[in-house]
C-alpha positions in Angstrom: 125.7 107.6 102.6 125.7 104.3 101.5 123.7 103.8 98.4 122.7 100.1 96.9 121.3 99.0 93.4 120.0 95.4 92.7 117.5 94.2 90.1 114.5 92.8 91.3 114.7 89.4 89.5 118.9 89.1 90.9 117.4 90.3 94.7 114.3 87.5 94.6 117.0 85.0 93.3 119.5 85.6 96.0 116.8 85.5 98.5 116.1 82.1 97.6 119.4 80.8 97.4 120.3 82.3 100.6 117.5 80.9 102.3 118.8 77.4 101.3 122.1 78.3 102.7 120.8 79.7 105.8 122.1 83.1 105.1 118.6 84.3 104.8 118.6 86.9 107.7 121.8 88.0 107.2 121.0 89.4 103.8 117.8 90.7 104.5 119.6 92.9 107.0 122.1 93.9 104.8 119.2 95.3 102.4 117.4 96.7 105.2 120.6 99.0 106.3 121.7 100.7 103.3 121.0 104.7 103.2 119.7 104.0 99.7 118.3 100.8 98.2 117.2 101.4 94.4 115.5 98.5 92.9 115.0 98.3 89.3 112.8 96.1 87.0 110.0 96.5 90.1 107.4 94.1 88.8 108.6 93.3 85.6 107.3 89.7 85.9 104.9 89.4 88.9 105.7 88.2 92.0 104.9 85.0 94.0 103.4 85.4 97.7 106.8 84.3 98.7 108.5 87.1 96.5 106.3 89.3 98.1 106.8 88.2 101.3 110.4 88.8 101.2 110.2 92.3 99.6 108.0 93.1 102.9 110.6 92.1 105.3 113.2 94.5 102.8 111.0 97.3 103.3 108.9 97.0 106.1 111.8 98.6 108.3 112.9 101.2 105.9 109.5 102.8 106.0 110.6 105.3 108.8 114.4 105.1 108.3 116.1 105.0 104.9 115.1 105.3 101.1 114.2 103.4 98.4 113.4 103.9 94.8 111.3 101.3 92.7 111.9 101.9 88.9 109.3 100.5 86.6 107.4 100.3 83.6 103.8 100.0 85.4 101.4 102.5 86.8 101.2 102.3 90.1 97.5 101.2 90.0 97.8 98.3 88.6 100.7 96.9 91.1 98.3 95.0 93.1 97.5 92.3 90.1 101.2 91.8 90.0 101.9 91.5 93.4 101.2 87.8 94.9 97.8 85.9 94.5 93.9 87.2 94.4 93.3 84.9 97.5 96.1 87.2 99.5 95.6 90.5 98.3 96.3 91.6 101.8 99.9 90.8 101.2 99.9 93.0 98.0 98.4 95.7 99.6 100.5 95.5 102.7 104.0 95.7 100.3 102.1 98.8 98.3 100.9 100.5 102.3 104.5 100.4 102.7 105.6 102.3 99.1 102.9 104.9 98.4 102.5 107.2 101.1 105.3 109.0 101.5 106.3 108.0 97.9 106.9 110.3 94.2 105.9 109.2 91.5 108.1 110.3 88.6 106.9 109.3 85.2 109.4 109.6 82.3 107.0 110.9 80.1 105.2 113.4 82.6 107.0 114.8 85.2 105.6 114.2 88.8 102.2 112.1 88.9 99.4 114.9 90.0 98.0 112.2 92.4 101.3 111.5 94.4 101.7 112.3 97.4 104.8 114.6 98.0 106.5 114.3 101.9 106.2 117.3 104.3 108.0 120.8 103.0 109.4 119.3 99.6 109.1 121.4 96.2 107.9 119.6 93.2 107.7 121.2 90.1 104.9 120.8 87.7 105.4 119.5 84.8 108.9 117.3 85.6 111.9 118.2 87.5 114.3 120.1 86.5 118.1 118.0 85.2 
């Protein structure tokens, strides 16, 4: 299993630099093959429609092969605000399609979100998981 970790704000900055270079496909694909991408610091500053964009080509393909885990400090209901423009909410909500349906939500503080949804045969526990 091959397993990769990147902060958001380091992954948007070498998606930029690597579109200058030309290298931009290459590491798109590189992200989009990995077993397990985590990204950390989801949102911690919101994201351009351009940031956005590229985090939809990441994860667009892993939505029915491979795994990723967002970590963050915000509730998932307020992702859209944070996610690229008003005038293209569409892209926002097309990024969070891609993450909430087949997605945990595991709050530090609470244990498994009541509202998320949990994927076919899988065994929360209410009230956290056990460590």
């Amino acid at each position: 299993m091959t397993v990769r970790y990147v902060r958001i704000p380091n992954l948007l900055n070498a998606l930029a630099v690597a579109r200058g270079e030309g290298t931009y496909l290459k590491l798109i694909k590189a992200y989009q093959k990995v077993d397990l991408l985590i990204i950390d610091e989801f949102l911690l500053t919101p994201m351009s429609n351009g940031q956005a964009n590229d985090l939809l080509e990441i994860i667009e393909p892993r939505t029915e092969r491979g795994s990723i885990i967002f970590c963050t400090q915000f509730e998932p209901d307020g992702w859209n605000e944070c996610i690229g423009t008003p005038e293209y909410e569409t892209l926002s909500d097309a990024v969070i399609d891609r993450i909430r349906p087949n997605a945990y939500e595991i709050l530090i503080g609470g244990g498994v979100h009541e509202g998320a949804a949990r994927p076919q045969g899988s065994q929360g526990r209410k009230g956290g998981w056990e460590r």
